[in-house]
C-alpha positions in Angstrom: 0.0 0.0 0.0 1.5 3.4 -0.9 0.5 6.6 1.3 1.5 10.6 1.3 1.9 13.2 4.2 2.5 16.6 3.3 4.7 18.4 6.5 3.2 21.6 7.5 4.3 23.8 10.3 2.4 22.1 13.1 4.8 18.4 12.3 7.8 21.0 12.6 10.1 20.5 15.8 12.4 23.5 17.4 14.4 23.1 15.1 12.1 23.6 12.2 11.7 20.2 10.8 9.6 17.3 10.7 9.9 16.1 14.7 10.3 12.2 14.7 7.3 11.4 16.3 5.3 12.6 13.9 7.0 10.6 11.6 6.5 7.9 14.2 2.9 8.5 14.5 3.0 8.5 10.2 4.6 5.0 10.4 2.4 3.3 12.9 -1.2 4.6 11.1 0.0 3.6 7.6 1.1 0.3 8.7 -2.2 -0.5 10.7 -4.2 0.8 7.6 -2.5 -1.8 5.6 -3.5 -4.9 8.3 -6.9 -3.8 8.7 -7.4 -3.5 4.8 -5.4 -7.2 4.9 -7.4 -8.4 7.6 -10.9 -6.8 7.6 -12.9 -7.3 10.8 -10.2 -7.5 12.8 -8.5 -5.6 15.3 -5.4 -4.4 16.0 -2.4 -3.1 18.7 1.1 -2.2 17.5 3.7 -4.5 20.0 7.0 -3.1 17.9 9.5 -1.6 15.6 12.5 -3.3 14.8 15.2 0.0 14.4 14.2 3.7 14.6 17.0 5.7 13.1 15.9 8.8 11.1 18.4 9.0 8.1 18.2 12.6 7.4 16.1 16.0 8.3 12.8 16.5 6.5 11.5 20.6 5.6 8.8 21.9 5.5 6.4 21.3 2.2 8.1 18.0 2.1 5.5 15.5 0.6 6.7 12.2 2.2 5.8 8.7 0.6 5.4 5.7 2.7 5.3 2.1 1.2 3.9 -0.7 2.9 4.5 -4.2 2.5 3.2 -7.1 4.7 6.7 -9.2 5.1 5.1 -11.8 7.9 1.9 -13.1 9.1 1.3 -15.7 11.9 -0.6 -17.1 14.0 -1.9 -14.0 16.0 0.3 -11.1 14.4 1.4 -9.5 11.6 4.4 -7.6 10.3 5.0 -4.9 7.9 8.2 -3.1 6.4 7.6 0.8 5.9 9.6 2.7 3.9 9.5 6.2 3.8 10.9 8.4 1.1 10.6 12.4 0.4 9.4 13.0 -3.0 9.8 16.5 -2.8 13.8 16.1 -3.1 14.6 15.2 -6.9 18.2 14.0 -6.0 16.7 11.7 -3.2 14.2 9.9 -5.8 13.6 6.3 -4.4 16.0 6.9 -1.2 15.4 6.3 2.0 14.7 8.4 5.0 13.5 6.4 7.4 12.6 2.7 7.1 11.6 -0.1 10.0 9.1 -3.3 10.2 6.3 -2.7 12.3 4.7 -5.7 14.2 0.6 -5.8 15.5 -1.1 -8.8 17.2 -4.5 -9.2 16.5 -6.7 -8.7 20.0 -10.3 -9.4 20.3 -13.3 -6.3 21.7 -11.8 -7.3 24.9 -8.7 -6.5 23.9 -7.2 -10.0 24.7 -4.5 -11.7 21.6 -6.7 -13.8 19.4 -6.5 -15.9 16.3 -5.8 -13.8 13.3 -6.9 -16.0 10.6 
């Protein structure tokens, strides 16, 4: 799955760029789009990223593009790899900012792990 975020002033840290919990927060909702869509009717908690290193400083205006790929599925969770690139910066085409695998387990309405199949 394939998603944008345009960075306006309120995602801007002290520094005056994008503050890495935003990008965080970016990560996490794209991901758990993409296992809800995978796995409709069922619902969700994030347990984990594997590495959080933020590979360079994003402006503001920056349109960033996040890819999402399911990369493992068992019995009761499910893991994605998000990439992130800025499409705004012609010499960065198709490099990457930011990139992790995000992990949810599937919990039932009251909210215990259940069967995700």
């Amino acid at each position: 799955m394939d998603n944008y975020q345009l960075v306006l002033p309120e995602h801007l840290n002290h520094y005056g760029y994008l503050f890495g919990g935003t990008l965080l927060k970016w990560v996490d909702e794209s991901a758990y789009i993409s296992a809800r869509l995978d796995h409709r009717g069922k619902s969700f908690v994030t347990v984990g990223m594997d590495e959080v290193i933020f590979k360079e400083k994003v402006a503001l205006g920056s349109i960033l593009h996040f890819n999402v790929k399911k990369i493992k599925s068992g019995k009761t969770s499910v893991t994605y790899k998000v990439s992130v690139t800025n499409t705004s910066v012609p010499e960065n085409n198709n490099h990457e900012i930011f990139t992790t695998s995000i992990t949810f387990v599937c919990i039932d309405k009251n909210g215990n792990k259940c069967i995700l199949i």
